[in-house]
N, C-alpha and C positions, 0 to 999 in steps of 0.2 A: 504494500500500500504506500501512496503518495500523499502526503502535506504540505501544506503552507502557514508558515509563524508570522503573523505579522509581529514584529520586532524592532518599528523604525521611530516608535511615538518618542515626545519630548518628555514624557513622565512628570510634566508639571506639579500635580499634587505630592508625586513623593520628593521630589526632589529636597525639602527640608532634612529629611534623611537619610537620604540616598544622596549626596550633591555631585561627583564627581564617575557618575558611570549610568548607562543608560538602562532603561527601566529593567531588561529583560535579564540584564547581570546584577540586581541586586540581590546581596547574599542571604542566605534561609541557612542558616546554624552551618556558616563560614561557606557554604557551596551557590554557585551564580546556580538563581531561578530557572533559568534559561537549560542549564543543564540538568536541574532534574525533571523538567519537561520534559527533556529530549529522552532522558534516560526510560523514561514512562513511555512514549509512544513506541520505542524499540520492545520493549517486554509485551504492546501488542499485537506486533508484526509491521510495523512502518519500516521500511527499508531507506526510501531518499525524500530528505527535506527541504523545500527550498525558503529559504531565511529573510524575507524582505527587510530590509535593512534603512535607515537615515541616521538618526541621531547619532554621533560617537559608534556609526558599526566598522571601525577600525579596532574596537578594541574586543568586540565580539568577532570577527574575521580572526584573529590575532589568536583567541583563545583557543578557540574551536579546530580551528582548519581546516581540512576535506571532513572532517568523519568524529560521528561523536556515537560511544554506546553501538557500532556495526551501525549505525545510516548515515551513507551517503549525504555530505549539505551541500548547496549550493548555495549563492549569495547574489539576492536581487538589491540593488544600493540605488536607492533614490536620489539624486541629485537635486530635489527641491519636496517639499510635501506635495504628495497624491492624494489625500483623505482614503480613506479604509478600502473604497471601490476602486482608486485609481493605482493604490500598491498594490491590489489583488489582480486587476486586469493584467500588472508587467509581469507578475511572479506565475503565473495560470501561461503566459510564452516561455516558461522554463521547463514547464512541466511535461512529461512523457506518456502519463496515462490519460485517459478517457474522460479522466473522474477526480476529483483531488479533494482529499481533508481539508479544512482552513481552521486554526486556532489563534489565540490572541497570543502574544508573548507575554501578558502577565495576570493569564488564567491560568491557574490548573486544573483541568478536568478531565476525572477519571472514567475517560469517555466507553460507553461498553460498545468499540468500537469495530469488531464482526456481525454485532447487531446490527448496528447503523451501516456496515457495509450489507447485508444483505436487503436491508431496505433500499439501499439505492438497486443492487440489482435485479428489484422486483418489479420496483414501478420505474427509474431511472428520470425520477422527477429532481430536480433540487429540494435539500432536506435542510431545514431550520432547526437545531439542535435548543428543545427550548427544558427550562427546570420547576419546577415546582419550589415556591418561594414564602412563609409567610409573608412578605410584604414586598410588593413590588414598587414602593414610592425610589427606591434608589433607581433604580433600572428599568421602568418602563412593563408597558403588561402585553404579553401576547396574546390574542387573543384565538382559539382552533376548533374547527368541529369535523368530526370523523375523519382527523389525522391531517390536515390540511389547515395552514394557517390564511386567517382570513382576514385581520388586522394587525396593527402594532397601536397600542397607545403613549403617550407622551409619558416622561417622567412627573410623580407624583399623584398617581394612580394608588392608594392603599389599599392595603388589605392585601390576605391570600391571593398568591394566583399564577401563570406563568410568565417567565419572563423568559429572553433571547441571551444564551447561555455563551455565546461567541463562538458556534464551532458550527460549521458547515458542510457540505456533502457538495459540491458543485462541479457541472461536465465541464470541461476543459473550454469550451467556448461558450458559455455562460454569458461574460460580458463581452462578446465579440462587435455587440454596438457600439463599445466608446473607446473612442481612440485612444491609441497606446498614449502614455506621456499626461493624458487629461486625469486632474482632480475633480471626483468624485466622488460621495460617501453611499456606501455601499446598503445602509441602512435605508436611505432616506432617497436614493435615487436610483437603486435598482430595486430592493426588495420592495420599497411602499409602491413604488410607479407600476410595477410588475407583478402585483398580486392579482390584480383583473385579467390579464392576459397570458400567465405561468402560471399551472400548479406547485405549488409549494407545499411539500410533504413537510408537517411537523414530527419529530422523534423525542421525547420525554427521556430525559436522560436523569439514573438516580444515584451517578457518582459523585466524588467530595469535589464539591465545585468551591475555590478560595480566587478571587480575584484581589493582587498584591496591589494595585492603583491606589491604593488611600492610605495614609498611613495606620490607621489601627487595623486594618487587615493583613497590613505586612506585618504586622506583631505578632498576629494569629501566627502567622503562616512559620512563625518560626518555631513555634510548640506543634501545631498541629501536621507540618511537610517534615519532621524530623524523623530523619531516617531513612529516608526513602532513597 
């Protein structure tokens, strides 16, 4: 199986504690984030990842090199910000399968990910990796009925419900409409514009999902990713 890390954000929020390295090598009980990611997708069969890169990704190129954990990296380096759609559109022209994984670089989620591969190869729909959430005012609510997502709402939404877990299932020419080089957000300008005219398979995923972006979640994440 094939992925794609988005890895290139400016890490704004954490940066107060994190200040001198980019978001995806901030340390979790002395080891970069980024590598126990990696190390997690090889134990469930991902073989080559391709790394989009911006912020300081000279010091993750540096670290890593070809190969991290037996997969293959490759390294997509953005030369200016793409927003979320526009680094996936260049990294998805690196890519050799049909089909490719997408995660965030400072999620981890312990995706049950030959599930979510045979759901693509049933319906071979694009698949929205969404979680089940007491409260979705941080992150927005999805909304799905018989497996199929039908809206997104804005952040600020309370209460139980699902929200969009950052991990995706997409065919290799997905966003073959927007030019290579163009920033776009992949949220708001292909998934919201394209819900009327794509099926979008939703998948309920019910692994340890921590996203490191805030600082008291990175706190979490140093008691709760220890060891891994």
């Amino acid at each position: 199986m094939e992925a794609i890390i988005l890895a290139g954000g400016f890490g704004t929020r954490l940066r107060e504690v994190v200040p001198n390295l980019p978001k995806p090598m901030a340390p979790i009980a002395g080891r970069p984030f980024l590598e126990i990611l990696l190390e997690m997708l090889a134990r469930k069969g991902f073989t080559r990842v391709v790394l989009s890169l911006g912020f300081m990704s000279e010091k993750i190129i540096r670290y890593f090199g070809e190969s991290c954990a037996g997969i293959d990296l490759v390294y997509e380096v953005e030369s200016q910000p793409l927003g979320t759609g526009g680094a996936i559109r260049a990294a998805l022209a690196r890519c050799l399968t049909d089909h490719v994984f997408i995660f965030n670089g400072d999620t981890y989620l312990d995706i049950e990910a030959d599930a979510l591969e045979l759901l693509w190869q049933a319906s071979r729909h694009p698949v929205i990796v969404v979680r089940d959430v007491p409260d979705t005012a941080r992150f927005g609510r999805v909304e799905m009925c018989d497996g199929r997502v039908h809206s997104f709402l804005e952040k600020g939404s309370r209460g139980r419900g699902l929200i969009n877990a950052g991990c995706y299932v997409l065919p290799k020419n997905a966003l073959d409409d927007f030019p290579l080089g163009q920033s776009f957000s992949l949220e708001t300008e292909f998934f919201a514009k394209y819900l009327q005219r794509v099926r979008f398979d939703g998948f309920v995923t019910h692994g340890r999902f921590i996203d490191i972006g805030v600082p008291e979640d990175y706190e979490l994440a140093q008691t709760a990713l220890l060891g891994l």
